[in-house]
C-alpha positions in Angstrom: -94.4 -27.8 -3.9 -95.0 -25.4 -1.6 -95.8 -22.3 -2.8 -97.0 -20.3 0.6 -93.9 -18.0 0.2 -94.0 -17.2 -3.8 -94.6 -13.6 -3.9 -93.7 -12.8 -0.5 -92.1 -9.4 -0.5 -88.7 -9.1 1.2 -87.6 -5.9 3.6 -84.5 -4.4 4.2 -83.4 -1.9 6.3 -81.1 0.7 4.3 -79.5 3.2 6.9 -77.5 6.5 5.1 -74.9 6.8 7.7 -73.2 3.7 7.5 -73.7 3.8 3.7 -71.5 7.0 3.8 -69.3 5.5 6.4 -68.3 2.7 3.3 -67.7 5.4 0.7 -65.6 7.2 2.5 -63.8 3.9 4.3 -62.9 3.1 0.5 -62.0 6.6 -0.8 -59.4 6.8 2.3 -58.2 3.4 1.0 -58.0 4.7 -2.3 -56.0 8.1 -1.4 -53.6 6.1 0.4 -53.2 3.5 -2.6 -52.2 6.6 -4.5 -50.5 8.2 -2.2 -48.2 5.4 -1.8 -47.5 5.1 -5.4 -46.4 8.7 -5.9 -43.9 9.5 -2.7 -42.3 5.5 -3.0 -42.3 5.5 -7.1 -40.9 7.6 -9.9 -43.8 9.1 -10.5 -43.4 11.3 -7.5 -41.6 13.5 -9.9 -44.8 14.5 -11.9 -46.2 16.3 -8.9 -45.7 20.0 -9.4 -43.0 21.9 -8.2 -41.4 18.5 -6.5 -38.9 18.5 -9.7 -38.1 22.2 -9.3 -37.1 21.5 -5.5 -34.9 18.6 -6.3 -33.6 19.9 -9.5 -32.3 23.2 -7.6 -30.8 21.1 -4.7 -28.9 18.6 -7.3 -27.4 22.1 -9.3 -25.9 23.4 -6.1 -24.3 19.9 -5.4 -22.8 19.7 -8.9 -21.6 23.6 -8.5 -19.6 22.9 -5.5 -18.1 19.6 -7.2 -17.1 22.1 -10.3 -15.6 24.1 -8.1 -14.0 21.7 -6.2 -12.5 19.9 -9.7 -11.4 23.2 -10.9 -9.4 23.9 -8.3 -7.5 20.1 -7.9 -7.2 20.3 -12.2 -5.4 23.8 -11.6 -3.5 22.5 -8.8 -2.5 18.8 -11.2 -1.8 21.6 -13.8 1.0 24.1 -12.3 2.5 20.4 -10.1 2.8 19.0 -14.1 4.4 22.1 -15.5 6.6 22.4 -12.8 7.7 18.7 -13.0 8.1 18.9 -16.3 10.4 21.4 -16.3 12.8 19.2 -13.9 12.5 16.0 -15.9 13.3 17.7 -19.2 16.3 20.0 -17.5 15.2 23.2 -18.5 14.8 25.4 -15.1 12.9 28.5 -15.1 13.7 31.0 -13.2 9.7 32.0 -12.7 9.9 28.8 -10.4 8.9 30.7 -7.2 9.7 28.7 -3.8 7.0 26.2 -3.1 5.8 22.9 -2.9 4.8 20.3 -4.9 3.1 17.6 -3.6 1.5 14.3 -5.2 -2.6 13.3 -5.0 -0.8 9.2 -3.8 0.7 10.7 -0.6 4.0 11.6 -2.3 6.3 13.8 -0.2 6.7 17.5 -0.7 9.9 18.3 -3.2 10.7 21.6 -2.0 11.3 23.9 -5.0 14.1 26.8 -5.2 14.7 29.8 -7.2 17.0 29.8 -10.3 18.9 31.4 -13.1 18.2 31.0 -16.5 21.0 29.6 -18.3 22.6 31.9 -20.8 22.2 34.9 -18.0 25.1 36.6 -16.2 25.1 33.8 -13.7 24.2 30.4 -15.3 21.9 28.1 -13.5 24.2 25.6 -13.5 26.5 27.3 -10.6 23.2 26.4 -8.6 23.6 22.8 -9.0 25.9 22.2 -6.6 27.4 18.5 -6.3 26.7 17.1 -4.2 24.2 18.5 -2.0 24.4 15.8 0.6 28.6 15.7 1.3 30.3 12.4 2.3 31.0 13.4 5.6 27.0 13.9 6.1 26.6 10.7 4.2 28.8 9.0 7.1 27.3 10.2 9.8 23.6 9.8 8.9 24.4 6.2 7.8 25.8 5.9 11.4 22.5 7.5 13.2 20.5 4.6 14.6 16.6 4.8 12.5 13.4 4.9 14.3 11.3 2.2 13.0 9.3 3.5 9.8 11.3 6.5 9.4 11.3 7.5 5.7 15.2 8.2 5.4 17.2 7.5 2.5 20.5 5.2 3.2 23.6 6.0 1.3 25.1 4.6 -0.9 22.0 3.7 -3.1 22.0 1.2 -5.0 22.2 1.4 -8.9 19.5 1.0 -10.9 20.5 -1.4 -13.8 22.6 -4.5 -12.9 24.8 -4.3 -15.3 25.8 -1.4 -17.8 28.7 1.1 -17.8 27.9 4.8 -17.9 28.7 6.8 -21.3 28.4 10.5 -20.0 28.7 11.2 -17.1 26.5 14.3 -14.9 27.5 18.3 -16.3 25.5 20.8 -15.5 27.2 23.3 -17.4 26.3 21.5 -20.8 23.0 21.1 -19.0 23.2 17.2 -19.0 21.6 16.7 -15.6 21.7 12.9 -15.2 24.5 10.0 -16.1 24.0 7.7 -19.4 24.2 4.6 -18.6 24.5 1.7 -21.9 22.7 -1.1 -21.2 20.8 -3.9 -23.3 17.1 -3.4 -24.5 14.7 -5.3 -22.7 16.3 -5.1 -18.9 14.4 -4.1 -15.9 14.9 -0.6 -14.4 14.6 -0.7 -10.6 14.1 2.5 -8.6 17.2 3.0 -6.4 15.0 3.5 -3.3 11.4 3.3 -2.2 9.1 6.3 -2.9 5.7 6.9 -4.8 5.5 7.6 -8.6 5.5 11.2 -9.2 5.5 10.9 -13.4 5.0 8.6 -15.7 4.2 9.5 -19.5 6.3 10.2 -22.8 8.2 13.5 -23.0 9.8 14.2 -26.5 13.7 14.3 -25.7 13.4 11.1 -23.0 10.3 8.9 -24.5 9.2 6.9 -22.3 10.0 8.4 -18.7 9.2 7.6 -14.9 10.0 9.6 -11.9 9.8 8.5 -8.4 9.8 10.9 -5.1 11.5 9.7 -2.4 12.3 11.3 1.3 14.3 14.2 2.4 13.4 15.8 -0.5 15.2 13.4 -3.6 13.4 12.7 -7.0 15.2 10.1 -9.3 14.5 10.4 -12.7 14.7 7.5 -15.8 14.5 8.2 -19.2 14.4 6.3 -23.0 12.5 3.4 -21.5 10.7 1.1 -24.0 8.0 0.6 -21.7 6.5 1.7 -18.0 5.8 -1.0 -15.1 4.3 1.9 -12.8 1.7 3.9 -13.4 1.8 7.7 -11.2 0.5 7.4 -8.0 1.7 3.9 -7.2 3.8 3.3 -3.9 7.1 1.6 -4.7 10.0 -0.1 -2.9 13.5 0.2 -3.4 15.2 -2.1 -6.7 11.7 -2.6 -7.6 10.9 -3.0 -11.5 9.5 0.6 -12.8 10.1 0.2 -16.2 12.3 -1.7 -19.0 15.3 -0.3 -21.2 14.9 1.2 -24.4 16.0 3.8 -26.9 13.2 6.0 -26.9 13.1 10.0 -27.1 14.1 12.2 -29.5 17.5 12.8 -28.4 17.9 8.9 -27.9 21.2 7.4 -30.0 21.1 4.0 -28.8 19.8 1.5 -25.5 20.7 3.6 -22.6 19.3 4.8 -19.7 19.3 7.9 -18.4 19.2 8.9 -14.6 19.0 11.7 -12.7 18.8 12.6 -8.8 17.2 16.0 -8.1 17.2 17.1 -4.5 14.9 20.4 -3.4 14.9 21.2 -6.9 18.3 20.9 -7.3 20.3 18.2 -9.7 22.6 16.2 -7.9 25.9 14.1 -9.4 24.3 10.7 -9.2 27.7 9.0 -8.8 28.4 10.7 -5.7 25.1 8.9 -4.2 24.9 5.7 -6.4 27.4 2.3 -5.3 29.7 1.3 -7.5 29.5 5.0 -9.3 
């Protein structure tokens, strides 16, 4: 055994500067471990007045989106009342000249001025019939079309396929539409193409669906048993909306009734309707 080296100290050189050069080399490594973790994690949101920054800049989004909500819910609001008012018949005479218009692209139905009924003049001498005469009919159906031009074609076709109307259009008994008998259960096809303007329950027509079409027409179906559409959906003409029924208050039996407004105004249907 050899034993020349037991005991023999060992030396080592120890110099500060580099040992301070480690120690900081590893608290750098360590900041930026940290530093990492806060800005890329969750956590970042613990560091003091980072919340408050973000939390400010988030409330002033949201405002502007209240705002913006408020005013399209105010807009959907008077559009509603005003539609609702031509589906059920009952014009107001606070319906100032204006336009409504639909969120799906729907065209502008221009609306007019008029009496209420019971007044010296009656609202019904405003619904003149028809709107659109037959010589106008004639010559627009003679007027060569541009390719996508969104102009309705007269005669339209009827909406049921078979049926025979019960009472017919009277605006001076303020029945603004045609009754049409017809069998529960068949398919109500709108009478040309258009977007979906209304479709929900009204107490005198149950289940109704409105459609807006160009140049100003709406067409109007009531006492369905069910809808096919729902408001906002793009249509084409004789294209199942809906399915007969006896619903409403005012309802006495299967039937459907139809009406044509134009610019606010009711229109005879038979004068625009085939076989009417």
């Amino acid at each position: 055994m050899d034993v020349e080296h037991v005991g023999k100290a060992h030396r080592y050189l120890v110099r500060p500067s580099r040992i301070a050069l480690a120690w900081g080399g590893s608290l750098l490594m360590v900041a930026a471990l940290v530093g990492g973790v806060l800005v890329f994690t969750p956590l970042r949101t613990f560091i003091p007045g980072y919340g408050t920054e973000e939390i400010a800049r988030s409330a002033r989004l949201n405002t502007l989106r209240l705002q913006s909500l408020q005013d399209s819910l105010s807009t959907q609001r008077r559009y509603i009342k005003r539609l609702r008012g031509l589906i059920t018949g009952r014009v107001d005479s606070s319906w100032e000249g204006g336009v409504l218009s639909s969120g799906a692209g729907a065209q502008a139905l221009q609306q007019v001025p008029a009496r209420t009924v019971g007044g010296a003049e009656e609202s019904h001498s405003l619904h003149r019939q028809p709107a659109f005469s037959a010589a106008e009919r004639s010559a627009a159906a003679s007027t060569p079309r541009l390719p996508g031009a969104r102009t309705l074609s007269f005669p339209l076709p009827p909406p049921v396929e078979s049926g025979f109307p019960t009472r017919k259009y009277n605006a001076q008994t303020g029945h603004y539409g045609v009754d049409i008998a017809v069998s529960e259960g068949e398919y109500i096809r709108t009478v040309a193409q258009g977007y979906v303007v209304w479709a929900d329950w009204t107490q005198d027509g149950g289940h109704t669906i409105a459609v807006q079409h160009a140049d100003g027409y709406i067409s109007i179906y009531k006492h369905n048993s069910r809808l096919l559409k729902r408001r906002g959906d793009r249509v084409t003409a004789l294209e199942p909306i809906a399915v007969s029924g006896n619903t409403g208050a005012i309802s006495t039996g299967p039937h459907l009734h139809f009406e044509l407004w134009r610019n606010g105004l009711a229109q005879g249907p038979s004068a625009f309707i085939s076989g009417w």
